[in-house]
N, CA, C and O atoms as CSV, one atom per row, in Angstrom:
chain,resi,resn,atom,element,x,y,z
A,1,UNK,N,N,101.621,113.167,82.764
A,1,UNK,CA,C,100.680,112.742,83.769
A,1,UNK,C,C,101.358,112.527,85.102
A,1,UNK,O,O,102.570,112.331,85.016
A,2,UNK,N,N,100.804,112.521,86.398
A,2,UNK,CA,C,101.385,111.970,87.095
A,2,UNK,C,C,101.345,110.093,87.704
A,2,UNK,O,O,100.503,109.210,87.542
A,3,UNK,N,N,102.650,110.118,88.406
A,3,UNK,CA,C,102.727,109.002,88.554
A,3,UNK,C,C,102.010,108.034,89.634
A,3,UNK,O,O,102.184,108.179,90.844
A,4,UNK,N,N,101.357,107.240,89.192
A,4,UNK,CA,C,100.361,106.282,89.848
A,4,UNK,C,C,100.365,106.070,90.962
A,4,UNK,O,O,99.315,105.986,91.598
A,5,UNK,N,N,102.043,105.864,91.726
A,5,UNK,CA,C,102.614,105.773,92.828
A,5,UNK,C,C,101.871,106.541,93.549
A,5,UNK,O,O,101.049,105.970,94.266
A,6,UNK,N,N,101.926,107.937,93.577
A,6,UNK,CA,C,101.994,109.188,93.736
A,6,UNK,C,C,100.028,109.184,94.630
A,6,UNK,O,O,98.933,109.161,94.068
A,7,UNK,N,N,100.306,109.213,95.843
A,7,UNK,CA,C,99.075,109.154,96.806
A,7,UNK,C,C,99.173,110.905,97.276
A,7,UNK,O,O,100.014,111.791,97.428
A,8,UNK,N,N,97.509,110.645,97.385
A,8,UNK,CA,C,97.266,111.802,98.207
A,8,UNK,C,C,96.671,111.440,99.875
A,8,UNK,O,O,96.659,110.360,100.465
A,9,UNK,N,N,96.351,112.371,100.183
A,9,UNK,CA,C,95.541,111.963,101.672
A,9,UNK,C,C,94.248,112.141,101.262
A,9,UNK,O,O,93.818,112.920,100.412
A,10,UNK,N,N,93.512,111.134,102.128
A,10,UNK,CA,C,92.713,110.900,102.206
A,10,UNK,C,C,91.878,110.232,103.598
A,10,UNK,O,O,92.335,109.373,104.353
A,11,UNK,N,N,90.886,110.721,103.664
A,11,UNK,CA,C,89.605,110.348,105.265
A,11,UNK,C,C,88.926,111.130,105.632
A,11,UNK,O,O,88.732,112.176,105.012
A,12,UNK,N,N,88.382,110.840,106.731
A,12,UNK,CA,C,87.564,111.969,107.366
A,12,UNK,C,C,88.175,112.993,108.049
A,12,UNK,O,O,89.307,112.888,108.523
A,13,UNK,N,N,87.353,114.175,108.142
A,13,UNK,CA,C,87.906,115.228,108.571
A,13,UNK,C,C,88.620,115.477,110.222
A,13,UNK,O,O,89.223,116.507,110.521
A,14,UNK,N,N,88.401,114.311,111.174
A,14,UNK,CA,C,89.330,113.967,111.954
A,14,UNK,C,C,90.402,112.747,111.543
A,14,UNK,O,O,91.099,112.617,112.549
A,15,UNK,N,N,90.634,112.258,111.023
A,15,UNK,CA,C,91.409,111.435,110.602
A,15,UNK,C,C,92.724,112.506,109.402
A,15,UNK,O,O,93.950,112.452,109.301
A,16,UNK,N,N,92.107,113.005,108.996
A,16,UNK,CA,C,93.227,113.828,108.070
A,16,UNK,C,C,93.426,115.245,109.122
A,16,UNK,O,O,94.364,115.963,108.776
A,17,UNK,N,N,92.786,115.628,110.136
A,17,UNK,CA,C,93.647,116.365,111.552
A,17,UNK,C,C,94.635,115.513,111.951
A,17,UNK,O,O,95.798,115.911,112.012
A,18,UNK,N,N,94.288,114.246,112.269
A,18,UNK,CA,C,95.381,113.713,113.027
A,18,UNK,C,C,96.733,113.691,112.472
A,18,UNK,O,O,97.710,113.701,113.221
A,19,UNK,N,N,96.882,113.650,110.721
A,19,UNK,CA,C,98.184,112.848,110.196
A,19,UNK,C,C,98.479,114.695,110.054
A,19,UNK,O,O,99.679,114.942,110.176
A,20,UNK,N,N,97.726,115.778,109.860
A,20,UNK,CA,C,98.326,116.931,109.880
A,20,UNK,C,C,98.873,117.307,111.264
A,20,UNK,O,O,99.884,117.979,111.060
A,21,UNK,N,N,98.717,117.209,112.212
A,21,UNK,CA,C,99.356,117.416,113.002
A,21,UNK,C,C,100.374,116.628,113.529
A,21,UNK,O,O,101.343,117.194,114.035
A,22,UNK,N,N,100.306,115.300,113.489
A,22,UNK,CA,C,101.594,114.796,113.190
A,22,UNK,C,C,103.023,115.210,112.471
A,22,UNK,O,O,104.157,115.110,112.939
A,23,UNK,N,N,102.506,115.821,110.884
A,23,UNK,CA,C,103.579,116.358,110.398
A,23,UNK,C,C,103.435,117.875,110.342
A,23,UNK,O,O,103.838,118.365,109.287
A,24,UNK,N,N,102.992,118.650,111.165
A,24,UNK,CA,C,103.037,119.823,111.527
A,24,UNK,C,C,102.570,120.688,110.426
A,24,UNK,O,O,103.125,121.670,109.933
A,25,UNK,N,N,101.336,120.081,110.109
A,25,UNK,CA,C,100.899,120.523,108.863
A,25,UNK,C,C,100.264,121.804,108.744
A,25,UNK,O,O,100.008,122.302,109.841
A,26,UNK,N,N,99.911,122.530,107.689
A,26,UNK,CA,C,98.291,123.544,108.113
A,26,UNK,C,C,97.480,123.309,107.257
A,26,UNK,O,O,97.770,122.703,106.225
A,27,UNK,N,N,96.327,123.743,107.532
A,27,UNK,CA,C,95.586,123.348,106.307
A,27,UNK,C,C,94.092,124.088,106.489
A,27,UNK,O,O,93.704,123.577,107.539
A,28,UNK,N,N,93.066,124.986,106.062
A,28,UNK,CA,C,92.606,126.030,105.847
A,28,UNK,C,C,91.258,125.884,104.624
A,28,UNK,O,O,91.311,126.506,103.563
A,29,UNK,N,N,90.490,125.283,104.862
A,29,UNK,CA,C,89.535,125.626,103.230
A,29,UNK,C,C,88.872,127.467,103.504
A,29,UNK,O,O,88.041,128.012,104.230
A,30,UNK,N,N,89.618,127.780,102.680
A,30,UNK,CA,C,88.800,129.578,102.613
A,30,UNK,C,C,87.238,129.455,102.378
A,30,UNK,O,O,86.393,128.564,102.468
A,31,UNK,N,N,87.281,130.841,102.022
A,31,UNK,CA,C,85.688,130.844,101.537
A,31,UNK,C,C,85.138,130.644,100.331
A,31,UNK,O,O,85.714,130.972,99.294
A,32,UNK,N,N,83.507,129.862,100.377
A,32,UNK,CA,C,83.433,129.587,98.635
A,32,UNK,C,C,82.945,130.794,98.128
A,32,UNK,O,O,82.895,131.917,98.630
A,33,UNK,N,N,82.604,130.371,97.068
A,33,UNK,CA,C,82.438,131.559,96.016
A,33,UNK,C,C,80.842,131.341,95.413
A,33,UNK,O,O,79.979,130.812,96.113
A,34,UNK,N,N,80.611,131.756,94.208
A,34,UNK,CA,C,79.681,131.240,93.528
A,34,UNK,C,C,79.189,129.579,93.820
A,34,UNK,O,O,78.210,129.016,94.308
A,35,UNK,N,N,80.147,129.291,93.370
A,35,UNK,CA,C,79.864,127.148,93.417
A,35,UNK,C,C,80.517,126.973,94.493
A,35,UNK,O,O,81.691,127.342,94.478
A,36,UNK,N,N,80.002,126.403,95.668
A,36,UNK,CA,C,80.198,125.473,96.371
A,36,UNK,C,C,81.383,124.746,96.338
A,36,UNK,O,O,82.096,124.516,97.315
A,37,UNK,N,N,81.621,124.311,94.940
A,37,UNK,CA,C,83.034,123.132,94.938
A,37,UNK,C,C,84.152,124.288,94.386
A,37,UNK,O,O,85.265,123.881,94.054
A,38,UNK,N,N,83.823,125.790,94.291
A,38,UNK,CA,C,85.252,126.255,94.041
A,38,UNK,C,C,85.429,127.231,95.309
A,38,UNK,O,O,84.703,128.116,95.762
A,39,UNK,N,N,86.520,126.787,95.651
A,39,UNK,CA,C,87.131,127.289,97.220
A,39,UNK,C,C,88.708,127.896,96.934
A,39,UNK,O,O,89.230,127.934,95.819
A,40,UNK,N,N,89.271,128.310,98.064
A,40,UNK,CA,C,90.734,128.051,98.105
A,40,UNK,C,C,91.291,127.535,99.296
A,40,UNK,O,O,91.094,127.850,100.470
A,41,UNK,N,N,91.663,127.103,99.035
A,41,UNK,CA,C,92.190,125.665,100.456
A,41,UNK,C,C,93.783,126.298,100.854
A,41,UNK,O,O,94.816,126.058,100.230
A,42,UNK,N,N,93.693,126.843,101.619
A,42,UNK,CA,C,95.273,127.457,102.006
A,42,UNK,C,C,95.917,126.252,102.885
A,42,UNK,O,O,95.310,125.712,103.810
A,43,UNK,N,N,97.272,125.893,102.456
A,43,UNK,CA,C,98.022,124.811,103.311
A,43,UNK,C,C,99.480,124.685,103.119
A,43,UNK,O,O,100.089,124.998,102.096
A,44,UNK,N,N,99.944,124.232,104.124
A,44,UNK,CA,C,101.587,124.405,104.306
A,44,UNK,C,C,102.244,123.385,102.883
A,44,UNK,O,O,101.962,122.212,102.639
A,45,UNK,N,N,103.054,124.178,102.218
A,45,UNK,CA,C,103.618,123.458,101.135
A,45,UNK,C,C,104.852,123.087,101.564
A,45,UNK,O,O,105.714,123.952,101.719
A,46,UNK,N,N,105.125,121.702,101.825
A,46,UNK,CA,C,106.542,120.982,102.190
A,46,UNK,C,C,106.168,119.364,101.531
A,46,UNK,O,O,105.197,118.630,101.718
A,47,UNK,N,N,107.297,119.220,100.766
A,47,UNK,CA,C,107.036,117.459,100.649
A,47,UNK,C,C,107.672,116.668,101.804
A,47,UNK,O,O,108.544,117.144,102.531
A,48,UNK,N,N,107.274,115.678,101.897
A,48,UNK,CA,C,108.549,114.739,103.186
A,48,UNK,C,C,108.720,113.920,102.058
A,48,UNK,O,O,108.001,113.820,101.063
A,49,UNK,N,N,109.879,113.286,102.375
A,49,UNK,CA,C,110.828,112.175,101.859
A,49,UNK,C,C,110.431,111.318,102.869
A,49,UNK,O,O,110.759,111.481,104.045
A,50,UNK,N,N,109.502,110.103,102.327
A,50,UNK,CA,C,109.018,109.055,102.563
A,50,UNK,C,C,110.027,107.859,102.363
A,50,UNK,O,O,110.497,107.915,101.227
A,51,UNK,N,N,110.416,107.010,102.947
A,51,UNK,CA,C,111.252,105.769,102.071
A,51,UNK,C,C,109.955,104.795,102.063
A,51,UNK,O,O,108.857,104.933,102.602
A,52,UNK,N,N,110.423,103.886,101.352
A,52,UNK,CA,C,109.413,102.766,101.156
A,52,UNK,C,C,109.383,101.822,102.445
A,52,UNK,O,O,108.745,100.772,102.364
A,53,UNK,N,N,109.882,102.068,103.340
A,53,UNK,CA,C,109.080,100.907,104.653
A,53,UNK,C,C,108.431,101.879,105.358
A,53,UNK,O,O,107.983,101.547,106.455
A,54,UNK,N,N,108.249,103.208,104.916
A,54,UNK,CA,C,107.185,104.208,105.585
A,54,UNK,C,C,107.668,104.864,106.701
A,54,UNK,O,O,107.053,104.968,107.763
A,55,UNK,N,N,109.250,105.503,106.363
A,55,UNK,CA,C,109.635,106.108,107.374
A,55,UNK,C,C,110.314,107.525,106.835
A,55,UNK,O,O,111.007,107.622,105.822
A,56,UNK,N,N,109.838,108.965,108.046
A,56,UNK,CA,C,110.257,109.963,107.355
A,56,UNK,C,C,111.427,109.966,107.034
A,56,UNK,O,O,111.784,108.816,107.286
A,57,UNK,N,N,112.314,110.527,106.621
A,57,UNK,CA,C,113.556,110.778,106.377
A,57,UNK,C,C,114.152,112.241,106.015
A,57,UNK,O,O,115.250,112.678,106.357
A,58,UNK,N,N,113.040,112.969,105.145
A,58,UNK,CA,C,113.395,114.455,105.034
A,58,UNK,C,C,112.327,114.887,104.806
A,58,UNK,O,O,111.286,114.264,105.015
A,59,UNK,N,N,112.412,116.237,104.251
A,59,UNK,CA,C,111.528,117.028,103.726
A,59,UNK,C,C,111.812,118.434,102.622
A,59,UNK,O,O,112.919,118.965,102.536
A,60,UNK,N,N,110.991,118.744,102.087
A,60,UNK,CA,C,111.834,119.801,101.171
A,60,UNK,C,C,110.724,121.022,102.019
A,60,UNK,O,O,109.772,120.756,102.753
A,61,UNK,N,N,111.260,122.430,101.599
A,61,UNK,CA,C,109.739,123.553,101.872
A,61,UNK,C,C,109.965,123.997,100.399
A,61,UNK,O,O,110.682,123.513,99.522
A,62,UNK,N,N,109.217,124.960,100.401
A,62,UNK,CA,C,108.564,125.477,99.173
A,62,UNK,C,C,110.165,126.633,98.596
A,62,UNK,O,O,110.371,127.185,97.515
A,63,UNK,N,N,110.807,126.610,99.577
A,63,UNK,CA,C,111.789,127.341,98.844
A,63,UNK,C,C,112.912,126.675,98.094
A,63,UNK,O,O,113.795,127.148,97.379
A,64,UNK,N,N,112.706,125.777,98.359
A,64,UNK,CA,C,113.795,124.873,97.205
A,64,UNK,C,C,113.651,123.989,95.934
A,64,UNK,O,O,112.893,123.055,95.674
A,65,UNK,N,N,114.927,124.786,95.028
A,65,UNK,CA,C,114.319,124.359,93.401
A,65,UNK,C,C,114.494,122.875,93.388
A,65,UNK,O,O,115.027,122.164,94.239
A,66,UNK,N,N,113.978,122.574,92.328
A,66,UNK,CA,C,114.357,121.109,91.620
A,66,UNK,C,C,116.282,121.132,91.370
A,66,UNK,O,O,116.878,120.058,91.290
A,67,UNK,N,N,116.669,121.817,91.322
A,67,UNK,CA,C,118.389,121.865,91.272
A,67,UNK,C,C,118.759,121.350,93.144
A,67,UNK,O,O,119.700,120.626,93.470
A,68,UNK,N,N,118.117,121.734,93.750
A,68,UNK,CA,C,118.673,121.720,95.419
A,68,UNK,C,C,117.525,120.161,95.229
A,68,UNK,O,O,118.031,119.042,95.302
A,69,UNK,N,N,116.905,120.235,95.131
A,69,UNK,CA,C,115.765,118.705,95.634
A,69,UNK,C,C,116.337,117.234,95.243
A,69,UNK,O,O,116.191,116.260,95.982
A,70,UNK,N,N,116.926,117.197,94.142
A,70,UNK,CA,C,117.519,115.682,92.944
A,70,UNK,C,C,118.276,115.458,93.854
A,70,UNK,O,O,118.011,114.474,94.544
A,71,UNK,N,N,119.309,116.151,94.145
A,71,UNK,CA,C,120.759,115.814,94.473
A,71,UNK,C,C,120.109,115.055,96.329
A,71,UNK,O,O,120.658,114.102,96.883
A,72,UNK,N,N,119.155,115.655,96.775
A,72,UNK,CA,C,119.252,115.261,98.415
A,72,UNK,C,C,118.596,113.679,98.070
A,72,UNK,O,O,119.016,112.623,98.544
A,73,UNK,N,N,117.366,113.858,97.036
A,73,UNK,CA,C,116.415,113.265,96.967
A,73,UNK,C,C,117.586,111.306,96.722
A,73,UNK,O,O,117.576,110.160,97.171
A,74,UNK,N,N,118.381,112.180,95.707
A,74,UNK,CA,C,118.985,110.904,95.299
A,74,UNK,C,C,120.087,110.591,95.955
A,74,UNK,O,O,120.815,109.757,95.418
A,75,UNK,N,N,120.586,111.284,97.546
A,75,UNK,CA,C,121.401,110.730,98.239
A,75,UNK,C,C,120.406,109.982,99.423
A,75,UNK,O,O,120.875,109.068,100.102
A,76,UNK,N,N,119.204,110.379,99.583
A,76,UNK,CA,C,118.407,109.400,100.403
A,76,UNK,C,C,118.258,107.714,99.806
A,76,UNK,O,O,118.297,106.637,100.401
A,77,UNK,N,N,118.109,108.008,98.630
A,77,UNK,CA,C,117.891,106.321,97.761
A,77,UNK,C,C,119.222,105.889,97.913
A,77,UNK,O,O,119.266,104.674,98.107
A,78,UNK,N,N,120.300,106.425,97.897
A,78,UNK,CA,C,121.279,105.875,98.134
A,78,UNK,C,C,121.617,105.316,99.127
A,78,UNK,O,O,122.237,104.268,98.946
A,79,UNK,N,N,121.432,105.642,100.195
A,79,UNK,CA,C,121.567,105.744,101.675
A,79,UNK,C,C,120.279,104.374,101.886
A,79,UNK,O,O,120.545,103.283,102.390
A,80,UNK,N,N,119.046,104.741,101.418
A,80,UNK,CA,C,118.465,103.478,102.033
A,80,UNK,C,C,119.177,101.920,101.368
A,80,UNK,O,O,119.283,100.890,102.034
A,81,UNK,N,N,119.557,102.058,100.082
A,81,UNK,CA,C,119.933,100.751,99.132
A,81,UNK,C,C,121.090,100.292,100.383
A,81,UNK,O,O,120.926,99.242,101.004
A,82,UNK,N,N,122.097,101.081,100.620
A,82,UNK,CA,C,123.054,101.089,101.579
A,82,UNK,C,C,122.334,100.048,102.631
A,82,UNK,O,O,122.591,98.846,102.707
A,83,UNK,N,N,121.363,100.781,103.436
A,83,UNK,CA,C,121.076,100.320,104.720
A,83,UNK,C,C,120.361,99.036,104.301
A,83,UNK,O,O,120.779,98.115,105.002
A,84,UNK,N,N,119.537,98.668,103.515
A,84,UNK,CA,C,119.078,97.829,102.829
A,84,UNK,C,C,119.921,96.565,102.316
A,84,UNK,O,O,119.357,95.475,102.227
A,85,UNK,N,N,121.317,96.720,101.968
A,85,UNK,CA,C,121.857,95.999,100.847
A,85,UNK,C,C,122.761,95.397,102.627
A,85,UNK,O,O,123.556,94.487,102.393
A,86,UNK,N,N,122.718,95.674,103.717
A,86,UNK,CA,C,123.109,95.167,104.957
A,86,UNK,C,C,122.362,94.245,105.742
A,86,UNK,O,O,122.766,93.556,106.679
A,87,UNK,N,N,120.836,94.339,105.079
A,87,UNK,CA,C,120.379,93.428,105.440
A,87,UNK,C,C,119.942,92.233,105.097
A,87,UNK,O,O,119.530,91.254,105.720
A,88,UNK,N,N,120.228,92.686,103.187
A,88,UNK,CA,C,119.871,91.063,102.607
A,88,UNK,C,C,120.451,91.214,101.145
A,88,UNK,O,O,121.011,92.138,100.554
A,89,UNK,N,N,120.270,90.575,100.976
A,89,UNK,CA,C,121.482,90.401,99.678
A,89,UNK,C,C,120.644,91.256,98.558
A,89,UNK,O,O,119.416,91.342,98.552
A,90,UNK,N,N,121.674,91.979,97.452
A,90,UNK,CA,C,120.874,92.675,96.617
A,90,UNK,C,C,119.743,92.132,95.818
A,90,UNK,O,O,119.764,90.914,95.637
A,91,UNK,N,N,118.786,92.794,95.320
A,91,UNK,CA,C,117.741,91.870,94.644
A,91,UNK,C,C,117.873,93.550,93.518
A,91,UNK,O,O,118.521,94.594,93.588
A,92,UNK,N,N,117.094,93.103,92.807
A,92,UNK,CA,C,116.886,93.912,91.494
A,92,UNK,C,C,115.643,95.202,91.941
A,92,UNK,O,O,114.585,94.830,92.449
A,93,UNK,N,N,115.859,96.428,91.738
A,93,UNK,CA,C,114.872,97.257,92.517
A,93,UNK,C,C,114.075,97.780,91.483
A,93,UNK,O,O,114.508,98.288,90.449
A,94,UNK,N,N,112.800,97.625,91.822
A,94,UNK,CA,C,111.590,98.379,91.082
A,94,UNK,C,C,111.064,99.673,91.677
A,94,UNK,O,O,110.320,100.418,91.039
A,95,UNK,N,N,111.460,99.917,92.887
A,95,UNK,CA,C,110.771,100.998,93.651
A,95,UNK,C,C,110.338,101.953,93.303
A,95,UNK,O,O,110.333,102.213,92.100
A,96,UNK,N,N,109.650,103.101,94.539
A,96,UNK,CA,C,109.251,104.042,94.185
A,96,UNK,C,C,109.866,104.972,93.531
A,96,UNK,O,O,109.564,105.649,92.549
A,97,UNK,N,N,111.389,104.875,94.670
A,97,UNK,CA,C,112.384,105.825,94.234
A,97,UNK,C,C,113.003,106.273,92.450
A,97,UNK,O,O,113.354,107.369,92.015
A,98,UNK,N,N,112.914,104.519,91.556
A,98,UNK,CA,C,113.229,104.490,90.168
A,98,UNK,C,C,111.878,105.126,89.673
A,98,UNK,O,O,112.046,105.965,88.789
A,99,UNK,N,N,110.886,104.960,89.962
A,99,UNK,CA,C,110.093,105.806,89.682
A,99,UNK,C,C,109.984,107.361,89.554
A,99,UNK,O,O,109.567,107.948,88.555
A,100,UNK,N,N,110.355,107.855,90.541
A,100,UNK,CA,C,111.033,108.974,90.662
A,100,UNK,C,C,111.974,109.207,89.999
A,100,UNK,O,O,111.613,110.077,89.206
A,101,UNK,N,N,113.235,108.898,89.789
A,101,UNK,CA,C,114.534,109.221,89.216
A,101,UNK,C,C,113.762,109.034,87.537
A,101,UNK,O,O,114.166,109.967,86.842
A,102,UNK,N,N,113.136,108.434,87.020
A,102,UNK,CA,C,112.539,107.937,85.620
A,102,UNK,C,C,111.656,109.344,85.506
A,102,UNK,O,O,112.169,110.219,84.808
A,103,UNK,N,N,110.433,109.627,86.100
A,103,UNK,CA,C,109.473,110.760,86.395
A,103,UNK,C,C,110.235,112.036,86.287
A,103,UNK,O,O,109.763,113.037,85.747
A,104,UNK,N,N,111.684,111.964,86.929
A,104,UNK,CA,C,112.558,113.862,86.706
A,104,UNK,C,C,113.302,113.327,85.274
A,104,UNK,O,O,113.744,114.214,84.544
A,105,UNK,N,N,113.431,112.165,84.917
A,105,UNK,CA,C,114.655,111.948,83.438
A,105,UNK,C,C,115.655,111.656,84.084
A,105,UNK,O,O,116.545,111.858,83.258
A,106,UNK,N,N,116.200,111.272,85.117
A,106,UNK,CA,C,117.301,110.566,85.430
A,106,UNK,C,C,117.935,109.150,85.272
A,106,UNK,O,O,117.646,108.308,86.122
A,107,UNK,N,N,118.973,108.744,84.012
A,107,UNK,CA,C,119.179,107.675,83.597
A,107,UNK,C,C,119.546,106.975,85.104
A,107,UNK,O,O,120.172,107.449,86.052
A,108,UNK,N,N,118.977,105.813,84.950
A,108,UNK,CA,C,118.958,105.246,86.567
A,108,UNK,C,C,119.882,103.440,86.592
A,108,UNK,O,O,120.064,102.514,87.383
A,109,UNK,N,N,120.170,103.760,85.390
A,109,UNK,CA,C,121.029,102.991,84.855
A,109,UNK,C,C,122.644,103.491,84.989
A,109,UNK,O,O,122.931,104.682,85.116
A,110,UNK,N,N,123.795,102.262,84.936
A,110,UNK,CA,C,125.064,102.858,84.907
A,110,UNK,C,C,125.335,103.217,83.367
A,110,UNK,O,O,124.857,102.631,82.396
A,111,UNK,N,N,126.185,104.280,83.365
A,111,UNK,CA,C,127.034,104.363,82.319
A,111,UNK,C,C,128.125,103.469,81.443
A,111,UNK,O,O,128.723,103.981,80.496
C-alpha cells in the first residue's frame, strides 16, 4: 500500500496552477473517451525532495532508477539530522524520512 504520509495535491483549478508553476510543473488533462472520468492527464514526472520544515532541497526526473534515488535521498536525511542536531539537542526521530527508508526496506537502525 502506500504510505499515509504520502500527499497528493489538491484545490481548485487556480490554486493547483499556482503551486505548478511554482515548481515548473506541466500538467495537461487530454481528451475523454467514452466515460467522462476516463481521461489521460499528461504531466511532468519529477519528485522534489521535500524536508520536513517544508523546504525544497532536490528533485529526481523520470530518468533516474531507484539505485541513483536511495543513495541522494539518504544523504539529504543526513544532511538535515546534521543541520538539525546544531540546533537542538538530539531527540529520537519518527519522521517522514524513517518512513521512507522503512517503505524502500532500509534497516534504519545501526548495525
Amino acid at each position: 500500500g502506500i504510505n499515509a504520509e504520502y500527499g497528493g495535491l489538491l484545490g481548485t483549478e487556480e490554486q493547483v496552477d499556482h503551486v505548478c508553476n511554482l515548481y515548473r510543473c506541466y500538467r495537461s488533462k487530454g481528451q475523454a473517451y467514452d466515460d467522462p472520468n476516463d481521461y489521460i492527464l499528461d504531466h511532468t514526472v519529477t519528485q522534489y525532495i521535500i524536508d520536513p520544515d517544508g523546504k525544497t532541497v532536490g528533485y529526481f526526473m523520470s530518468n533516474r532508477g531507484l539505485e541513483e534515488r536511495v543513495p541522494i535521498l539518504l544523504d539529504h536525511v543526513e544532511k538535515y539530522r546534521e543541520h538539525k542536531e546544531c540546533d537542538q539537542t538530539k531527540t529520537e526521530d519518527t519522521s517522514m524520512f524513517e518512513g521512507i527508508k522503512n517503505f524502500l526496506g532500509f534497516n534504519t537502525t545501526a548495525a
